[in-house]
PAMIMI-764425 format. One line per field, with one value per residue (C-alpha): residue number from 1; residue in three letters; chain; x, y, z. Coordinates in Angstrom, 3 decimals, m for minus. Layout:
nr	[NUM  ...]
rest	[ala  ...]
kette	[A  ...]
c1	[X  ...]
c2	[Y  ...]
c3	[Z  ...]
***
This chain:
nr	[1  2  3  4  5  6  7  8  9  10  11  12  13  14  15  16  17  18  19  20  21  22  23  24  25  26  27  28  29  30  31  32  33  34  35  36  37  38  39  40  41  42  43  44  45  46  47  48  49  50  51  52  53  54  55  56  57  58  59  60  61  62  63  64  65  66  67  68  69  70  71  72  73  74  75  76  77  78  79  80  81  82  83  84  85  86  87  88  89  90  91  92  93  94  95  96  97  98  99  100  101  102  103  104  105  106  107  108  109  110  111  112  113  114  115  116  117  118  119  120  121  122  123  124  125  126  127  128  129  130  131  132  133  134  135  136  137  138  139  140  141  142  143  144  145  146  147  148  149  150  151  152  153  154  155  156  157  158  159  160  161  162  163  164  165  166  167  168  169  170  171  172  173  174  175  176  177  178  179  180  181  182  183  184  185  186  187  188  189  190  191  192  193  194  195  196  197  198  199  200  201  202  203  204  205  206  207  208  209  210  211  212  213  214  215  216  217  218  219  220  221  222  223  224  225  226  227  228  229  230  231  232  233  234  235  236  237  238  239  240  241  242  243  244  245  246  247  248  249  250  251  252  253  254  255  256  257  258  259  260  261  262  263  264  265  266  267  268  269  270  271  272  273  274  275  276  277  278  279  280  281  282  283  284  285  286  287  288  289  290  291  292  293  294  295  296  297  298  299  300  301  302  303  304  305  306  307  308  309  310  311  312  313  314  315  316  317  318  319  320  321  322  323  324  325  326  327  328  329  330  331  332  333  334  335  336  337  338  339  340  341  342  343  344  345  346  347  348  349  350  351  352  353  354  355  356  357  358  359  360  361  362  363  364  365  366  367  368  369  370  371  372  373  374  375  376  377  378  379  380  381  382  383  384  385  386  387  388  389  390  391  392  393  394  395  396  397  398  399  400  401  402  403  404  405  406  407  408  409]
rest	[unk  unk  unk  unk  unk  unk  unk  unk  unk  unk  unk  unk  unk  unk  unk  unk  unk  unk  unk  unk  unk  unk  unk  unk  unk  unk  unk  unk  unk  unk  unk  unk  unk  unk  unk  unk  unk  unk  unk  unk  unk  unk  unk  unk  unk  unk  unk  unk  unk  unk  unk  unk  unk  unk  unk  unk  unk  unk  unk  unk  unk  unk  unk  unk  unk  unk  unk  unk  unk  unk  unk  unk  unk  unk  unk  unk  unk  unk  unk  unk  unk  unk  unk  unk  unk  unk  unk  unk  unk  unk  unk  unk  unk  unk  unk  unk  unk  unk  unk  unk  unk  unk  unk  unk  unk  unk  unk  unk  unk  unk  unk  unk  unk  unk  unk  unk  unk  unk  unk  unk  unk  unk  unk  unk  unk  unk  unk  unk  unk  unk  unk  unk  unk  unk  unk  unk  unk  unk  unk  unk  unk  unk  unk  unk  unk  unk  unk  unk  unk  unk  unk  unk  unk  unk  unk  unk  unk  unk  unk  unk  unk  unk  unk  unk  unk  unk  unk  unk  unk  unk  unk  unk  unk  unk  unk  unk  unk  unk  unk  unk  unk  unk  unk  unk  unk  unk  unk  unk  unk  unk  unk  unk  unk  unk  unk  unk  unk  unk  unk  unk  unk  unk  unk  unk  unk  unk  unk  unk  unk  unk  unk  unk  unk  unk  unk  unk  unk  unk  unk  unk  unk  unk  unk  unk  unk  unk  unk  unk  unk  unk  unk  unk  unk  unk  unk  unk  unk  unk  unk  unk  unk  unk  unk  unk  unk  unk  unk  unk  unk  unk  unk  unk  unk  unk  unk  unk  unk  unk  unk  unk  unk  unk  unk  unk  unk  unk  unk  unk  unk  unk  unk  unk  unk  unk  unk  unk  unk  unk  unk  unk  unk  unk  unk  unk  unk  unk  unk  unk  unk  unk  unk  unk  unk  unk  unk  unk  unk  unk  unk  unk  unk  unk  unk  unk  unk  unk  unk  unk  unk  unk  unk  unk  unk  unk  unk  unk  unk  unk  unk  unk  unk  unk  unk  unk  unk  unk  unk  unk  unk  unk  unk  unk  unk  unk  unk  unk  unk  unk  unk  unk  unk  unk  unk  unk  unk  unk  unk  unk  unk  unk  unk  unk  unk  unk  unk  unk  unk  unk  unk  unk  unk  unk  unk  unk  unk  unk  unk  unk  unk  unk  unk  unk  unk  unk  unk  unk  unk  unk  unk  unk  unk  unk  unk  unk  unk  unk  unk  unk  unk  unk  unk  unk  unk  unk  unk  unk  unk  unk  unk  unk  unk  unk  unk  unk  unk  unk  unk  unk  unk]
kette	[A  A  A  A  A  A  A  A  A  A  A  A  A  A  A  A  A  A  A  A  A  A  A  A  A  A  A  A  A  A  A  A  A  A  A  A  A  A  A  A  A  A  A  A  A  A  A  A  A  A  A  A  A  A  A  A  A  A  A  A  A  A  A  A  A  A  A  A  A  A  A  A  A  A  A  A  A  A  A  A  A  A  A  A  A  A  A  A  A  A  A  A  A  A  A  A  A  A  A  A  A  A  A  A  A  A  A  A  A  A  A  A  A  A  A  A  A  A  A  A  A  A  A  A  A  A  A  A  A  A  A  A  A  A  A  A  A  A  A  A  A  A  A  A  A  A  A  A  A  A  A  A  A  A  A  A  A  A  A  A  A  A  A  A  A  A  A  A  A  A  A  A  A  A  A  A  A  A  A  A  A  A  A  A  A  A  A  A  A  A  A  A  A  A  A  A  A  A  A  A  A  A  A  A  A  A  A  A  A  A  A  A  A  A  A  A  A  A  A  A  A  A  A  A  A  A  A  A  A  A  A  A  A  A  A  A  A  A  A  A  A  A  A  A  A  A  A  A  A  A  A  A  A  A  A  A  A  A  A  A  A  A  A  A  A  A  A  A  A  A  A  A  A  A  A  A  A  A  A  A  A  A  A  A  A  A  A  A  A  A  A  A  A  A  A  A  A  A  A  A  A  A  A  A  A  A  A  A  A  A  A  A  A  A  A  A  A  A  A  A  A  A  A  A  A  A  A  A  A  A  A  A  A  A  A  A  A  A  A  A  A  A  A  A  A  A  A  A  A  A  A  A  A  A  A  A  A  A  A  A  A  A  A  A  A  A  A  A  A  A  A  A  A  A  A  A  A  A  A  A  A  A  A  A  A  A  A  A  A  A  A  A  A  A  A  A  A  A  A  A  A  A  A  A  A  A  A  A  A]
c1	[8.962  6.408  3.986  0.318  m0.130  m2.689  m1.052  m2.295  1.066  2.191  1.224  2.976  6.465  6.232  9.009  10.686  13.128  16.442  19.163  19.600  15.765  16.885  19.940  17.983  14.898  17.257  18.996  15.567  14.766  17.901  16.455  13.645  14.586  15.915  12.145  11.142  14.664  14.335  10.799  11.827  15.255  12.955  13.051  16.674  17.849  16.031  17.629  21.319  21.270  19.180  16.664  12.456  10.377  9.815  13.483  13.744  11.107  13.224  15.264  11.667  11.757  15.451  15.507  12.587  12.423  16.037  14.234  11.102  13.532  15.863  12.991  12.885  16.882  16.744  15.751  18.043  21.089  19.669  18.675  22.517  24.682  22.399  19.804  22.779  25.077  22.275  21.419  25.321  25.945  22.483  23.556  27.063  25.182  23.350  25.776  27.989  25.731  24.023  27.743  27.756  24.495  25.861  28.633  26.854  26.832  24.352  20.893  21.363  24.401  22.104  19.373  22.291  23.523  20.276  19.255  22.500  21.112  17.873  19.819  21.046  17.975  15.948  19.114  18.462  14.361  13.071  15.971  15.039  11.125  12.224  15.143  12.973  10.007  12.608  14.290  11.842  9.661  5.878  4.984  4.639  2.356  4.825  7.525  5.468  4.910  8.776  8.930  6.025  7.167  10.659  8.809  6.802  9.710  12.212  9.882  8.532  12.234  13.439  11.514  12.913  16.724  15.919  14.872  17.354  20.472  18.809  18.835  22.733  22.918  21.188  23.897  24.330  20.925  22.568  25.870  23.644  22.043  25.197  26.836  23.808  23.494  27.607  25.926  23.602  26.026  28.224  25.720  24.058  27.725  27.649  23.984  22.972  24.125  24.909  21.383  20.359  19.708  16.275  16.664  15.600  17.619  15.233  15.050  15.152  11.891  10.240  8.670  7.017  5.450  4.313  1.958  0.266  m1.964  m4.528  m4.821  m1.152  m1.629  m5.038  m3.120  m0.147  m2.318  m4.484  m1.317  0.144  m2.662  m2.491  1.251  0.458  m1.677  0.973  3.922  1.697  1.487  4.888  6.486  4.339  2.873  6.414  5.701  2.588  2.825  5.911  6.860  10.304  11.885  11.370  7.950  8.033  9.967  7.244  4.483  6.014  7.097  3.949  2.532  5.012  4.620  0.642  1.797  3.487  1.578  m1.774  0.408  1.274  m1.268  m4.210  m4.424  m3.949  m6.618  m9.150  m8.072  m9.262  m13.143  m13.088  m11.448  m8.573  m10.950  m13.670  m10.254  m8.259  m11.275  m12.713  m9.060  m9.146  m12.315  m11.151  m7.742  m9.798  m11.642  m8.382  m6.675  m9.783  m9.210  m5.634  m6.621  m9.271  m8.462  m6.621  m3.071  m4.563  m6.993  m4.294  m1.675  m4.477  m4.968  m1.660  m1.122  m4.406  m3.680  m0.524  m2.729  m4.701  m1.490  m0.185  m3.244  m3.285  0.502  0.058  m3.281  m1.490  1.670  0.181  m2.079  0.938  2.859  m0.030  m2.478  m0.508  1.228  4.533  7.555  7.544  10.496  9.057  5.405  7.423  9.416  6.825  4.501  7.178  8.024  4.607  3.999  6.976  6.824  3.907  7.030  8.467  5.140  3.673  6.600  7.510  3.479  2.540  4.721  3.598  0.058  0.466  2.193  m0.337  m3.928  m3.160  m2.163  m5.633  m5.775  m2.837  m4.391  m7.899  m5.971  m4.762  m7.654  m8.973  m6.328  m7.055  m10.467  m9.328  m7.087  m10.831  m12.093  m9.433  m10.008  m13.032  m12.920  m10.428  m11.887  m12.965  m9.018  m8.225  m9.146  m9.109  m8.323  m12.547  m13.652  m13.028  m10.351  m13.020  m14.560  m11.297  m10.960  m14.564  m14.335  m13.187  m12.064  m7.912  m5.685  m6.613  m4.623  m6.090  m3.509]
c2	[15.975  19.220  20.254  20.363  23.315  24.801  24.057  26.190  26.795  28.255  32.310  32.670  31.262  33.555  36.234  33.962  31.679  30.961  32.693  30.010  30.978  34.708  34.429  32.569  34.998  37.771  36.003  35.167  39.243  39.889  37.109  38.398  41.528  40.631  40.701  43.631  45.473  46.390  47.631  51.060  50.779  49.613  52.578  53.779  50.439  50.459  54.372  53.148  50.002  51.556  48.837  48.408  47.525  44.027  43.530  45.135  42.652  39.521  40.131  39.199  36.330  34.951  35.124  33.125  30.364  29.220  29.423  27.744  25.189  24.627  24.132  20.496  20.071  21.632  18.670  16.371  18.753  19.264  15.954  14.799  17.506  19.389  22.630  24.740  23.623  24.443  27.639  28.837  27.591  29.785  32.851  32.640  32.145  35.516  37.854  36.430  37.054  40.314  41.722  40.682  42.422  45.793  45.432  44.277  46.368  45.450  44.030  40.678  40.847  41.853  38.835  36.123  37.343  37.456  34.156  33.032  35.038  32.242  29.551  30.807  32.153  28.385  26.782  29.329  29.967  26.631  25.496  28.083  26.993  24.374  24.888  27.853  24.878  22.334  24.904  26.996  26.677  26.906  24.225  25.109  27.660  29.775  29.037  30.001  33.376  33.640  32.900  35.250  37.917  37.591  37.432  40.693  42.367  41.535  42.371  45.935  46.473  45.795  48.593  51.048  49.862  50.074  53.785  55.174  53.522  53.713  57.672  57.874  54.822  51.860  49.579  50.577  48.230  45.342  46.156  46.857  43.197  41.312  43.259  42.315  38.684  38.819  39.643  36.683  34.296  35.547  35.107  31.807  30.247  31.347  31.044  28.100  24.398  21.254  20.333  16.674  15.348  13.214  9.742  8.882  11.279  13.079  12.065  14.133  13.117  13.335  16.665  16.392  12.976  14.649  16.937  13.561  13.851  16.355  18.210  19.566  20.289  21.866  24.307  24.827  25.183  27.989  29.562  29.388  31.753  33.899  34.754  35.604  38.667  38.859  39.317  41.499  44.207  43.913  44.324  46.532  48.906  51.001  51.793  52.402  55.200  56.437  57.938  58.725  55.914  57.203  57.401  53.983  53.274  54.620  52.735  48.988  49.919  50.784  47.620  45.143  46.832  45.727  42.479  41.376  43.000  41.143  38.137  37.525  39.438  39.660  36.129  33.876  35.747  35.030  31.676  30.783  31.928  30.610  28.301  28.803  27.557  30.651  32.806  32.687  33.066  35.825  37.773  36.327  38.150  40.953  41.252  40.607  44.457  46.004  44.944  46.298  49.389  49.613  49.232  51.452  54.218  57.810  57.580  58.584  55.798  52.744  53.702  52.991  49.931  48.565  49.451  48.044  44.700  44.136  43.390  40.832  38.804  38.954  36.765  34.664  34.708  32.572  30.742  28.860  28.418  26.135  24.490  23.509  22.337  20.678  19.546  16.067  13.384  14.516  15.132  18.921  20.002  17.785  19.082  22.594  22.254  20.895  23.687  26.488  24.321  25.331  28.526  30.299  30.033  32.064  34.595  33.628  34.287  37.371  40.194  39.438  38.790  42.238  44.318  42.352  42.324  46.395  46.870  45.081  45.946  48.683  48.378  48.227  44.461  43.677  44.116  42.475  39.796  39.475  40.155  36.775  35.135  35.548  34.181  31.017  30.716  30.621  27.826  25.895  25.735  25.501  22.349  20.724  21.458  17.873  16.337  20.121  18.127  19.894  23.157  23.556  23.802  26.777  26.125  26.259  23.172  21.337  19.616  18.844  16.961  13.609  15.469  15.398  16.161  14.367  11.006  11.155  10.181]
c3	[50.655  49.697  51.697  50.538  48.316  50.367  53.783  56.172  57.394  54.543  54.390  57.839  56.531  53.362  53.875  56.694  54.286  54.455  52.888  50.181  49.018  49.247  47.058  44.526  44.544  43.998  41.177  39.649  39.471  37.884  35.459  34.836  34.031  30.713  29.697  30.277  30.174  26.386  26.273  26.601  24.599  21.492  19.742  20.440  19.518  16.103  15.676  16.975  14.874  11.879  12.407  11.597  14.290  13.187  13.125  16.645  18.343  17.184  20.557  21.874  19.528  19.472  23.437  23.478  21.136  22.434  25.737  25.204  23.541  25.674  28.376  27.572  28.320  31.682  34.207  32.672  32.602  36.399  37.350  36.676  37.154  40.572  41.034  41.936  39.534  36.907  38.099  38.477  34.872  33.947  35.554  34.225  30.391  31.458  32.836  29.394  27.092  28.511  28.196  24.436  23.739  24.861  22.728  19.752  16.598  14.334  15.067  13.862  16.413  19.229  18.190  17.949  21.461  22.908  22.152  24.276  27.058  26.602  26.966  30.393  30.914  30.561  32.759  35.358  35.223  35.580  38.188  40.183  40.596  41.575  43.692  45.610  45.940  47.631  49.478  51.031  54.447  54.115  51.366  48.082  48.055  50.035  47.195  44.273  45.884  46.304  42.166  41.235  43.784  41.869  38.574  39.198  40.778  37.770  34.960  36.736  37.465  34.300  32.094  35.100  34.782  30.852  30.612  33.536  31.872  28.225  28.312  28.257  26.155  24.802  25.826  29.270  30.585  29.347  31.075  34.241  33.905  33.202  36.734  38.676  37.665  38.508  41.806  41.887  40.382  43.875  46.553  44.931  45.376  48.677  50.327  48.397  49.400  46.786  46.360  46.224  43.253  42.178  43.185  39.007  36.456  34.239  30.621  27.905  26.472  29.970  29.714  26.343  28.117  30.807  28.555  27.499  30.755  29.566  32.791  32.576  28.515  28.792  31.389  28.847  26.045  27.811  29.199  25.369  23.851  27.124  26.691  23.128  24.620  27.567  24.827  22.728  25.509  26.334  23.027  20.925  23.043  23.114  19.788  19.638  22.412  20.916  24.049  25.878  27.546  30.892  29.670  28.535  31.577  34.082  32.700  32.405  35.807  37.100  35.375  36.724  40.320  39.550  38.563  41.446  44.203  42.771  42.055  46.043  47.612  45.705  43.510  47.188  48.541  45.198  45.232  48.522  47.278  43.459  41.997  39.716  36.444  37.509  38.356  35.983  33.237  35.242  34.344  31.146  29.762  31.961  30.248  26.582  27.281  28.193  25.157  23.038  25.103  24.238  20.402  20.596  22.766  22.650  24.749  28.208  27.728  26.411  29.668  31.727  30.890  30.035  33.862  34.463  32.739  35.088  37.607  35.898  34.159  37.860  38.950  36.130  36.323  39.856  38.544  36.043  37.926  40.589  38.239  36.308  38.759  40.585  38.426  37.074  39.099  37.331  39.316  39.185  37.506  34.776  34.969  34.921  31.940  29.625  30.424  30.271  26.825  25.457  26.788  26.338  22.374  22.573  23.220  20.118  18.088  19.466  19.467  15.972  14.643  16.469  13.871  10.850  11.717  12.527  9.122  7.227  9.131  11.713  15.300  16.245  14.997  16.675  19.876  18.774  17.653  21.682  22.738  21.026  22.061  25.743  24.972  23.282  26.458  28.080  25.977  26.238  30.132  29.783  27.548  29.384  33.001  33.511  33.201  35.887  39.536  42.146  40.385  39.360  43.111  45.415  48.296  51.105  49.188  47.771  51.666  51.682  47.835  46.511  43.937  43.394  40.651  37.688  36.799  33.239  30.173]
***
């Protein structure tokens, strides 16, 4: 049904997809930009609703856990009632619930709405993996691209729709969202066919048995501890620039522009000379200095590298994508959900621990504390690299080895 994930064929077909792959990619930005849409709002928010920091980054939290939750629901809502069905249902949940947040009036308000928006936002995220995978030309390779390229442009675009609609009014980005996924709920109806459903329905305890093979958990468990330092950059460093939002605005853009480019451009290119285990540690240890760099040094210094670090979480970004979805015999939406199950709670953990570890120690060991993090996410790779297959030998040699992704329990 997929072709290999390194088909040759695949880097030609990457921009030439059908419309169906288009709609869904755009929907997917507008998606994704409920991540990074509030990172410059953070501050306003807190003055509008009279709120403390920590209280601000349970948006962060709320969104999140109901996401990382609801991970494990998503192939069998899918599985029974179709991909586009799902995703429709998702983007409806979004555009809803994105409306409520602007009109919310207290910050518990805003928390309770925005952990609606993660329910649409699980529905829609992980359907769309794996309605982009089916759907587009190229093999899989091509598709994950398509998802990164979406992922990169939502989150970079999401800071810049925050701080141009922020200035007049903290409400007006989530008004923005909610009319653009209006958009993508429109052109998903149209573009995107009745897709067919799996031949077996998907369980609900399916994804959680899926993690039992240790390839697939040692990848979630790495990916777990590097979202912790992904989340900590992307919730805390508004306030500790305690900038403008344009400001704020400018830099997450810049960063998320970083992300994708190296995400579809750069991390293919890497991959086809190291493997993903010397890859994605590589960035690891790389993105370990720039958080100590963000902790450590004067404003010029920490911009820098938050930029900086967009590039790195864009390769590791694709790194542990197609190790998760490759490196267990599990159908993929299953593979997918169990991994997003795991990692996304790191989202849960980090914007609300970031605060709390600031208020008690200093915002320097909020960053050493991510800084660690991405090295545990090393170790844990590193421990685990015998159950990772094919995913511990460069490309060139992958053809050349007997060496396949890892049956292991």
């Amino acid at each position: 049904m997929h072709a290999p994930a390194h088909a040759p064929s695949s880097a030609p077909h990457f921009l030439d997809q059908p419309r169906a792959v288009w709609a869904t990619a755009f929907a997917a930005v507008v998606g994704f930009m409920g991540i990074g849409l509030v990172d410059p709002i953070l501050v306003s928010i807190a003055e509008g609703l009279h709120a403390t920091p920590a209280q601000v980054s349970l948006l962060f939290t709320s969104y999140f856990a109901v996401t990382a939750a609801m991970m494990l629901i998503t192939g069998f809502v899918s599985s029974r009632i179709g991909g586009r069905a799902t995703l429709l249902v998702g983007a409806a949940l979004i555009a809803v619930f994105a409306a409520l947040s602007g009109m919310s009036n207290s910050v518990f308000e805003l928390v309770s709405y925005r952990a609606g928006w993660g329910l649409g936002n699980a529905l829609f995220v992980a359907t769309a993996l794996s309605v982009i995978v089916g759907a587009s030309r190229g093999g899989t390779t091509a598709a994950i691209l398509m998802y990164e390229s979406a992922l990169g442009l939502g989150i970079s675009a999401g800071p810049l729709v925050g701080a141009l609609l922020g200035d007049m009014s903290w409400r007006y980005p989530f008004f923005g969202t909610a009319t653009l996924m209006v958009i993508g709920f429109i052109a998903i109806s149209l573009f995107l066919p009745r897709q067919p459903k799996p031949r077996h329905a998907i369980r609900l305890a399916d994804p959680l048995k899926a993690l039992r093979h240790r390839g697939l958990a040692t990848t979630s468990v790495s990916a777990f501890f590097y979202n912790y330092a992904f989340f900590t950059v992307l919730a805390f460093v508004p306030f500790v620039l305690k900038m403008s939002a344009y400001t704020i605005g400018a830099i997450f853009f810049g960063w998320g522009v970083l992300l994708a480019v190296f995400s579809v451009v750069v991390a293919p290119r890497l991959g086809s000379r190291f493997s993903h285990l010397k890859l994605g540690s590589a960035m690891l240890a790389l993105l370990a200095l720039l958080l100590l760099a963000i902790a450590f040094g004067p404003p010029a210094v920490i911009i820098a590298a938050v930029v900086a670090s967009g590039a790195v979480m864009g390769i590791n970004n694709t790194v542990y994508t197609e190790m998760a979805l490759e490196v267990s015999d599990a159908p993929r939406p299953v593979a997918s959900a169990g991994y997003n199950f795991v990692r996304w709670f790191a989202g849960v953990i980090a914007p609300y621990a970031a605060p709390k570890i600031a208020e008690v120690a200093g915002a320097e060991l909020t960053f050493v504390v991510a800084a660690a993090a991405s090295l545990i996410a090393i170790a844990v790779l590193v421990a685990g690299q015998r159950s990772l297959g094919r995913f511990v030998l460069p490309h060139r040699e992958v053809a050349a080895s007997p060496v396949t992704a890892s049956s292991n329990p």
